[in-house]
C-alpha positions in Angstrom: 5.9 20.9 11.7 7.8 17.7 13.1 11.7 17.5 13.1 13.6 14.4 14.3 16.6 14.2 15.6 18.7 10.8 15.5 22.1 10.2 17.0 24.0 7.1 18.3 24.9 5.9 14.7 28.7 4.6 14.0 31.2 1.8 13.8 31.3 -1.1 15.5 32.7 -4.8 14.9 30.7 -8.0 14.7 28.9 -8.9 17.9 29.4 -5.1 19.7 26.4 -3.0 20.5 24.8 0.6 19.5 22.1 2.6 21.0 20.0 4.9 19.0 18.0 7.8 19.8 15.7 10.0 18.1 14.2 13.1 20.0 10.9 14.1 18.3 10.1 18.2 18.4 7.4 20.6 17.2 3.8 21.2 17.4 3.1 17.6 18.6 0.1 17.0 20.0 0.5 12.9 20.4 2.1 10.5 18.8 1.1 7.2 18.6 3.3 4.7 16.7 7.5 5.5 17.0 9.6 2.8 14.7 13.3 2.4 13.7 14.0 1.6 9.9 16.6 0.8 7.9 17.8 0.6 4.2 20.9 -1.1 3.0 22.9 -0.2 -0.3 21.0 -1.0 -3.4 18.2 -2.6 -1.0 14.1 -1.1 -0.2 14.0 0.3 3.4 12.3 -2.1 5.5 11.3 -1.9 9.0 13.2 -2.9 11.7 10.8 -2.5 15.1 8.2 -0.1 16.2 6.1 0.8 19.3 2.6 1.7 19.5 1.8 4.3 22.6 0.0 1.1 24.1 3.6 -0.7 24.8 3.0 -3.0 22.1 6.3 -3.8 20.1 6.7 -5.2 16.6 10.1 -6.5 15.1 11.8 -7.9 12.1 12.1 -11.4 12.3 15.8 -10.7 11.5 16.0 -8.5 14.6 14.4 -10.9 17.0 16.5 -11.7 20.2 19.0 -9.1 19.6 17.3 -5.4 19.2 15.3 -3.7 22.0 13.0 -0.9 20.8 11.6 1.8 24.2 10.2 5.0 24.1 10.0 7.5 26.6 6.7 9.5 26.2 7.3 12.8 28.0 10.3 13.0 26.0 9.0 12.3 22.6 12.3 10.3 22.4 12.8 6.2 20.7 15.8 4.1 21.4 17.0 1.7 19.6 19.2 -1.0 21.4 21.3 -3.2 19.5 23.2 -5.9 20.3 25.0 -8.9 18.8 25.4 -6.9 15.9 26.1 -9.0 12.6 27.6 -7.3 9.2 24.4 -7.6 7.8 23.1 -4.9 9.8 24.6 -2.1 7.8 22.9 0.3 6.9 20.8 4.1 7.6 18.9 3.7 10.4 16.0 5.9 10.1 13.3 6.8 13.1 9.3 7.2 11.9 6.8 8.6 13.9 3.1 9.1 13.5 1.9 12.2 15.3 -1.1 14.1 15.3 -0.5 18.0 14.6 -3.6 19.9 14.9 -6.5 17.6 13.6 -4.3 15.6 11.0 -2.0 12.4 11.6 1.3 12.9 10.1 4.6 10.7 9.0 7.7 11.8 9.9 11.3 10.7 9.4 14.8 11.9 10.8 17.9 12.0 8.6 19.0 9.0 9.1 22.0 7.5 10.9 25.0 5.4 9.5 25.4 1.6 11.5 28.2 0.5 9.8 29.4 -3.5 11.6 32.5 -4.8 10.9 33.9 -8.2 10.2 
């Protein structure tokens, strides 16, 4: 099994920063693609950015400019770095991970983390 552990969530006002984290543990024997999601109040979680073990990075077009997504490897740990934080940014933040346990590739979540930006 695979548990994730976020942290860094909270308040902040338009245009501050946050910094996630999410500390991956378990019978990991890789893991290949780490990503940060979110989902809003009465809106479909959609993806924000995420990191293949290559280096290559992928982010919402809504994100661009403004959100940094790094892993550290050894640590089985993703940041998130966000800055210029607008209200529309509310919402769970959620890390996903694609590790291989054994022979099989698994999906894995963390609990989620509140981002709550005020105006």
């Amino acid at each position: 099994q695979v548990q994730l552990v976020e942290s860094g969530g909270g308040l902040v006002q338009v245009g501050g920063s946050l910094s996630l984290s999410c500390v991956a543990s378990g019978s990991i024997l890789s893991i290949n693609t780490m990503g940060w999601y979110r989902q809003a109040p009465g809106k479909q979680r959609e993806l924000v950015a995420h990191s293949t073990r290559g280096g290559n990075t992928n982010y919402a077009d809504s994100v661009k400019g403004r959100f940094t997504i790094s892993r550290d490897n050894a640590k089985n740990t993703v940041y998130l770095q966000m800055n210029s934080l607008e209200p529309e940014d509310t919402a769970v933040y959620y890390c996903n991970i694609n590790a291989l346990i054994g022979t099989i590739v698994t999906s894995n979540w963390g609990q989620g983390t509140q981002v709550t930006v005020s105006s």
